[in-house]
C-alpha angles and dihedrals in degrees: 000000000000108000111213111239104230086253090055095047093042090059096042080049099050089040098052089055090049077058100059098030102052109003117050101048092041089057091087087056089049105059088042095055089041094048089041103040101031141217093298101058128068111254108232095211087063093054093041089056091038090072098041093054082046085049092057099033092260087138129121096349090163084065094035105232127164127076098001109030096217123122123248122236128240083263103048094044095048096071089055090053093052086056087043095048099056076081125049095209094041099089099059093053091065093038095250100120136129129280091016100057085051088053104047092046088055096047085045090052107030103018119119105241079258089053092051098042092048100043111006091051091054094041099052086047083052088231095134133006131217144209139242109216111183113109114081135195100230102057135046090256087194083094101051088198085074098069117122106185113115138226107196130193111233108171100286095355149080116217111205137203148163134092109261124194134190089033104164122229095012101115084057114110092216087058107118099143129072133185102201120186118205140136134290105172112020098174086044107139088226112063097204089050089066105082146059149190118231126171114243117195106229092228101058119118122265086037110121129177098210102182140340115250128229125218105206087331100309117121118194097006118154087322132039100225115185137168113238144189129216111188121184091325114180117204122159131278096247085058084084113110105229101327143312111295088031100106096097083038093058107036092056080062092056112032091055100066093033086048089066092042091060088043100058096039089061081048090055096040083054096049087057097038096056096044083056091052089048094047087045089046090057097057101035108098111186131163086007103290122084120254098250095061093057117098099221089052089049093049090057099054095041084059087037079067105044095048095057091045099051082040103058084039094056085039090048091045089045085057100041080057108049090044095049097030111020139243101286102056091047094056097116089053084053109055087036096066088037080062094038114037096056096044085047086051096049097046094049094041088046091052088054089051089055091044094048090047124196088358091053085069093061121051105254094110089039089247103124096041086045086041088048087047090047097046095053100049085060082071107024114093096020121339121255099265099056095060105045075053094062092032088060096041092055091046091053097052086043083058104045089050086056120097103244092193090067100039097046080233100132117128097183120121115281116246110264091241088046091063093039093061097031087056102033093113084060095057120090091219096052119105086221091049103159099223097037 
């Protein structure tokens, strides 16, 4: 079991009294002003709790800053966004939200030093926030090579177009940053060569926010999804992130890490989820005997359990991995918690809903918000099935490299006189017939 380092526990500690303290009894604040103000305004609640977390060093946790300086792993990071998911609107307090924590990480590991100092400096001040475009209407965008939208050379320029939806954080006035993910070579032989990253100030003409996006009704929450157009931008040709052909390149880099970071917020959200069914099951009363002494309430807490607790371990193992091995070689584990942590997360949120009854249904106890969250993110980075495809294709090629001989695991058909002396004793002729 992964043993916390005493940086590590002093900042889940600090963090988990900020918690109490600041974010769970301004949640009610939150989806007001979001319902209220909308997905296009700032929330003020947000910005008041922003300079408290500064104030105490709660600040870019996924880069490890503070008193060291020195960034945090996968491993060591996961534990604190279990603490900041068990709130939707924690993350961002502590500027640790998604898409702004991915893009700062790409432009930290593939930026040119002017690309950092232009848009990394001002995001990690959280002076400004950004947007991911990369998903489209018109294609089924599970399978990135589908993407149409171009990125064509012009001298000393790039001219970009394509109509993007479910780009995150583009609705947010503060937004001034955009990642967008298009083609440079569409008749290029290799599929993963075609496309390429390229950062698109928000602001550039011919970019054009149509409409906010809600996920299961929810606008803003936690992210702030849009459909945009981009017709006929120009932005320069250093704008590029590491190259032309680079896209596939440069989103692996960055899905793996926000992959356990989803992960481990939907651990923390269950965690909470599940101490608020067992405390409900303890004051229903219905049919005359409380929740909690009825079986089928006490089976789904008990999987509620186990779930969590399988779940953080896959997650953990998927980090300790990527930290000691790479990315690459942890792919599998991977893929495997991005299965299993949001359909954890929807079958324990679902059994609270049940639990709560009619006023699980509203958001008075956070579980549709938490169930919307959940859902999506069965979808978002990559959709189930992709992944139990890769999953199963890498399993497939572990096995085949395996010695059979020495793991009894052959299939093949057995030899006739093989079967013939294995199952003599089944055979009435037999002198060794079981039942003579």
């Amino acid at each position: 079991m992964y043993e916390m380092s005493d940086r590590v526990r002093a900042l889940k500690s600090d963090l988990e009294d900020f918690m109490a303290t600041h974010i769970y009894p301004s949640e009610a604040e939150f989806y007001r002003q979001s319902e209220t103000l909308g997905p296009w305004a700032i929330f003020p609640i947000i910005e008041e709790l922003k300079l408290v977390a500064r104030r105490q060093g709660l600040w870019n946790l996924w880069h490890g800053t503070g008193d060291t300086g020195v960034p945090l792993g996968n491993l060591e990071y996961a534990s604190l966004c279990e603490v900041m998911g068990r709130s939707l609107m924690a993350p961002e307090v502590f500027n640790c939200s998604a898409p702004d924590t991915g893009n700062m990480e790409t432009i930290l590991r593939y930026g040119t030093e002017a690309q950092k100092a232009r848009w990394l400096a001002p995001l990690m001040a959280g002076e400004i926030r950004s947007s991911f475009a990369m998903t489209e209407p018109a294609v089924a965008s599970s399978d990135a090579t589908n993407i149409g939208s171009s990125i064509t050379r012009d001298g000393d320029d790039y001219i970009i177009n394509g109509r993007k939806w479910y780009t995150t954080g583009a609705t947010d006035p503060r937004c001034e940053i955009i990642i967008f993910m298009g083609k440079t070579d569409p008749e290029g032989a290799d599929r993963h060569r075609q496309q390429s990253m390229i950062l698109v100030p928000k602001s550039a003409p011919g970019v054009d926010v149509v409409r906010p996006l809600p996920v299961f009704g929810f606008y803003g929450v936690p992210d702030r999804a849009a459909e945009v157009v981009f017709d006929n931008v120009r932005v320069p040709a250093d704008n590029i992130l590491l190259g032309e052909g680079r896209g596939f390149e440069i989103a692996q880099g960055r899905l793996g890490p926000g992959r356990i970071h989803h992960c481990m917020r939907l651990i923390g959200m269950c965690e909470r989820i599940l101490e608020r069914m067992c405390r409900r099951a303890t004051v229903r009363v219905p049919f005359g005997m409380p929740l909690a002494q009825q079986g089928v309430t006490l089976e789904r807490i008990a999987d509620a359990r186990i779930l969590i607790e399988q779940t953080r371990l896959l997650t953990l193992r998927a980090a300790h991995l990527m930290d000691t091995v790479g990315n690459k070689e942890a792919k599998a584990e991977i893929a495997m918690i991005k299965v299993a942590a949001p359909n954890a997360a929807c079958t324990i949120v679902d059994w609270a809903i049940q639990m709560f009854g009619g006023g699980g249904t509203s958001n008075d106890h956070l579980l549709t918000a938490a169930y919307a969250n959940a859902r999506l993110l069965r979808l978002a980075d990559g959709p189930d099935e992709v992944h139990r495809n890769q999953i199963a294709r890498l399993e497939i090629k572990r096995q085949l490299q395996v010695d059979a001989s020495r793991t009894g695991g052959v299939a093949d058909v057995l030899p006739l006189n093989e079967v013939r002396s294995r199952f003599a004793h089944l055979n009435p002729s037999s002198e060794n017939y079981l039942w003579k």
